[in-house]
C-alpha positions in Angstrom: 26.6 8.1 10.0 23.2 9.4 10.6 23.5 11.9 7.2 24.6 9.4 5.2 21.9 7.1 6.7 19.5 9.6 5.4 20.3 9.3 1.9 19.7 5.1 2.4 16.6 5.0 3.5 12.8 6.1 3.4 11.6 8.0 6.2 11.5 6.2 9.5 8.1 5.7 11.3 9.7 4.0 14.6 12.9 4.2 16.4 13.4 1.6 19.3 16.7 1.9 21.4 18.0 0.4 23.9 17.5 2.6 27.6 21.1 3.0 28.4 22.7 6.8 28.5 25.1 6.5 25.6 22.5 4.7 23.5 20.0 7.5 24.2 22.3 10.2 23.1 23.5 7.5 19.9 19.7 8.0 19.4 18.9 11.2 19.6 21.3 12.2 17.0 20.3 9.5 14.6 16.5 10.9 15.3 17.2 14.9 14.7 19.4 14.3 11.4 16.4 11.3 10.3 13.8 14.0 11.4 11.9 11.3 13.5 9.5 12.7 16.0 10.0 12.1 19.8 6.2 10.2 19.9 8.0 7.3 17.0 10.6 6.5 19.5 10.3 3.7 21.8 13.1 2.8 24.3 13.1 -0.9 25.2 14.9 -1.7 28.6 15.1 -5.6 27.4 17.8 -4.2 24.8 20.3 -3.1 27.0 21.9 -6.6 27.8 19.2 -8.5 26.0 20.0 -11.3 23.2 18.7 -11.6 19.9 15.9 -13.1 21.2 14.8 -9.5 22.8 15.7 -7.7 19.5 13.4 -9.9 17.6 10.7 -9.5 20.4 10.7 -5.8 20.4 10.3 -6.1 16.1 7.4 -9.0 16.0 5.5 -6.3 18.5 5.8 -3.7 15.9 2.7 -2.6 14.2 2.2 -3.1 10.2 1.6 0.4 10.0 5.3 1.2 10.7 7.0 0.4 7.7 10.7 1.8 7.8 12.5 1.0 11.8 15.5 1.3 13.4 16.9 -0.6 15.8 19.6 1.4 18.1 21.3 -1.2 20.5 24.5 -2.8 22.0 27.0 -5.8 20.8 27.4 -8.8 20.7 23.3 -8.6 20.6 22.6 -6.7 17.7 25.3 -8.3 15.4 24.0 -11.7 16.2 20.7 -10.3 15.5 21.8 -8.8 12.4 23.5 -12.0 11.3 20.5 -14.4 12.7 18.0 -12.0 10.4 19.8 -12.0 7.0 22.1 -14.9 7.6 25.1 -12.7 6.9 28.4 -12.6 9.1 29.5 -9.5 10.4 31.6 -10.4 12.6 31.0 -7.7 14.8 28.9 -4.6 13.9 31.1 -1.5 15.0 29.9 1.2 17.5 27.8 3.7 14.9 27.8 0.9 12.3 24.5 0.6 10.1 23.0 -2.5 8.9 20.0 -2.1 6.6 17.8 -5.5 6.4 14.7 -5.5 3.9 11.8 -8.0 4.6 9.5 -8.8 2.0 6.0 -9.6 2.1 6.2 -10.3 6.0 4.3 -8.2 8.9 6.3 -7.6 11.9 5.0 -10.9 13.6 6.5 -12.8 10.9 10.0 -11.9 10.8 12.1 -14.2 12.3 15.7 -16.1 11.2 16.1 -15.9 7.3 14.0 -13.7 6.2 15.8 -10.5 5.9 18.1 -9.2 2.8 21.1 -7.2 3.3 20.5 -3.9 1.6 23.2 -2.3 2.8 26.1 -2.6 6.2 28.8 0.2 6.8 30.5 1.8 9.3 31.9 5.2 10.3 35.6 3.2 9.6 34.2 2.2 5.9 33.2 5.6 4.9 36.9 6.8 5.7 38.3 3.7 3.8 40.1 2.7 6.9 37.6 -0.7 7.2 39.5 -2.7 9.4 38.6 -6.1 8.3 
């Protein structure tokens, strides 16, 4: 997922994961293959078991310099997240599944329910046209 994540988006300037072993590993991969530097990671202990309403906190802290993030994290909070942001349904956002979300004209303060646009959502399942839904 990371290599094909690379050819979807622009270089990353922040990474922000959730503090929990497996998503530290999850993230460590998606950082070497997306060449993002240890210093643009930040691990957020209020993702692991957080809501949306922690996801949305960790991105409204986000400086305007940062301009491309990724969110690594754990269900059902980063679907509803996901699906609160865009007003898409996922359903449920697989383990290694990618949702890109655009946001136009906002800073990071402003982002909140609605604002995002669905660029792109698919999953390690998807790629192998075995998509289970």
């Amino acid at each position: 997922m990371s290599r094909w994540l690379k050819s979807k988006v622009e270089p990353l300037t922040k990474l922000i994961s959730s503090t929990a072993e497996r998503t530290r590993m999850t993230t460590f991969v998606f950082s070497e293959q997306l060449g993002v530097d240890e210093d643009k990671i930040i691990y957020n202990e209020n993702l692991y078991e957080g809501g949306p309403r922690h996801y949305l906190n960790a991105v409204n802290e986000l400086n305007d310099k940062d301009t491309a993030v990724m969110l690594v994290g754990h269900n059902p909070g980063i679907t509803y997240f996901a699906e609160y942001l865009t007003h898409d349904e996922f359903g449920n956002v697989p383990t290694a599944g990618v949702v890109g979300i655009a946001f136009e004209n906002l800073s990071w303060s402003q982002v909140s329910g609605r604002t995002g646009k669905l660029i792109f959502y698919d999953s390690p399942e998807k790629l192998m046209g075995m998509d289970l839904k």
